[in-house]
C-alpha positions, 0 to 999 in steps of 0.5 A: 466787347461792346454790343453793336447793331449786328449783335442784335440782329436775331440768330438766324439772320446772322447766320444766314449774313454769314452764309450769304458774304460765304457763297458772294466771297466764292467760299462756297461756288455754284451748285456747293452744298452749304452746312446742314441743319446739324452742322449749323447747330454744331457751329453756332449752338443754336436750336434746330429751328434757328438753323432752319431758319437761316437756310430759309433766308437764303432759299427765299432770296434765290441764293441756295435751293433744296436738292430732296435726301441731300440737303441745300446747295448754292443756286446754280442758275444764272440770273437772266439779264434782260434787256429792257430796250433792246429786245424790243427793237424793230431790228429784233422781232423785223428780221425774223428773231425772237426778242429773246435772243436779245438775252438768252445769248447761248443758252436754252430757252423752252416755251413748254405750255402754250394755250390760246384761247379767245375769251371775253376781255377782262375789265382792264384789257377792254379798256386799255384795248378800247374794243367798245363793242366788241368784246373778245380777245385771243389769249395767248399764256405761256410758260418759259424755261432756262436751263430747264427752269421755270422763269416767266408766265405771260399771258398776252390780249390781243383784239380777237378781230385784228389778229382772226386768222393769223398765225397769232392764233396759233401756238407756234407765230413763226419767225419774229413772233406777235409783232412780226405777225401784227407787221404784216396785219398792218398794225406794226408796233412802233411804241411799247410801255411797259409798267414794273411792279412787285409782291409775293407770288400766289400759290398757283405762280410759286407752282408754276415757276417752282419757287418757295413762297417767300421768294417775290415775283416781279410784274411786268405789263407791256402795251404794244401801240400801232401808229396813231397810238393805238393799243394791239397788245397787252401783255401780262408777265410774272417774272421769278425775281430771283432769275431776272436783272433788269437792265435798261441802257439808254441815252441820256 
């Protein structure tokens, strides 16, 4: 048989390919453990670093995870699909509702680290905040977690004078969250940006959200604007790209 381009492709990326159309196709269904190391080596004649390495691709796209003693498993979790527009609706955070309700639907969502802090504003926070003299802002970072897994570190700015005194200052904001707390300062937030990028997570970011290194991370920067244009929020986001589809539904 004539050489073809797949023929090419190293040994562990055809085997990986295979698995991959295995576990799409449902031949192997969430939570299935997929041929080992040795089973791979049986199968396809391959050195153990090969098989190795084909289950690798697969734990780096997010598709399989490794169970410790038991080998590696079709990922069993759900990717979160998040709702880019409507989630930050006025009719989300107004009427009391965490803007997360507009994705998680029914399943469990669990803010377990919040800290808040007021610091000096980093360089790029002062700026787009325009605090001039200024200077402070409350930091609010947290982590959030699915279905008991780790998917989101944010970490908000908000110009310490606006917020001082507030709710915003504590780790729990109430019904509706910041926004709805920055309602009731006075400087509802009626414009968001939000600016969407990629790369590979640092060492810190792949331990807090608990994946492997080669798996990519998705940042999101949202700025909040009050009336007249002004910036009241800047929020930093480090999305596990393998527990995210963006979804962004709007008219034409």
């Amino acid at each position: 048989m004539a050489s073809t381009d797949d023929d090419r492709r190293p040994k562990y990326q055809r085997i990986a390919d295979s698995l991959r159309e295995a576990i799409q196709s449902g031949e192997y269904g969430p939570g299935d453990r997929l041929p080992g190391e040795n089973d791979l080596i049986t199968e396809y004649g391959v050195a153990r670093m090969t098989a190795r390495q084909a289950l690798t691709v697969l734990k780096d796209e997010g598709l399989a995870e490794s169970r410790k003693g038991a080998g590696v498993f079709v990922r069993s979790f759900r990717p979160l699909r998040r709702r880019g527009i409507q989630r930050l609706a006025q009719e989300q955070w107004g009427n009391g509702r965490s803007i997360w309700s507009a994705d998680t639907e029914d399943r469990t969502l669990v803010v377990d680290q919040v800290t808040v802090t007021e610091e000096m504003a980093p360089e790029h926070v002062g700026s787009v905040l325009d605090l001039a003299d200024e200077g402070t802002v409350c930091v609010r970072r947290r982590r959030f977690v699915l279905d008991g897994k780790p998917i989101l570190l944010a970490t908000s700015y908000l110009p310490a004078a606006l917020v001082a005194g507030s709710a915003i200052t504590q780790p729990d904001t109430g019904p509706g969250g910041t926004y709805a707390r920055l309602a009731e300062l006075g400087f509802k937030p009626v414009h968001f940006r939000e600016e969407v990028r990629s790369r590979m997570p640092t060492k810190h970011e792949a331990a807090q959200l608990s994946i492997s290194a080669g798996t990519p991370v998705i940042l999101v920067c949202r700025t909040a604007f009050a009336d007249e244009g002004r910036p009241v929020e800047i929020n930093e986001m480090t999305l596990d790209a393998a527990s995210y589809i963006l979804e962004y539904d709007f008219d034409a």
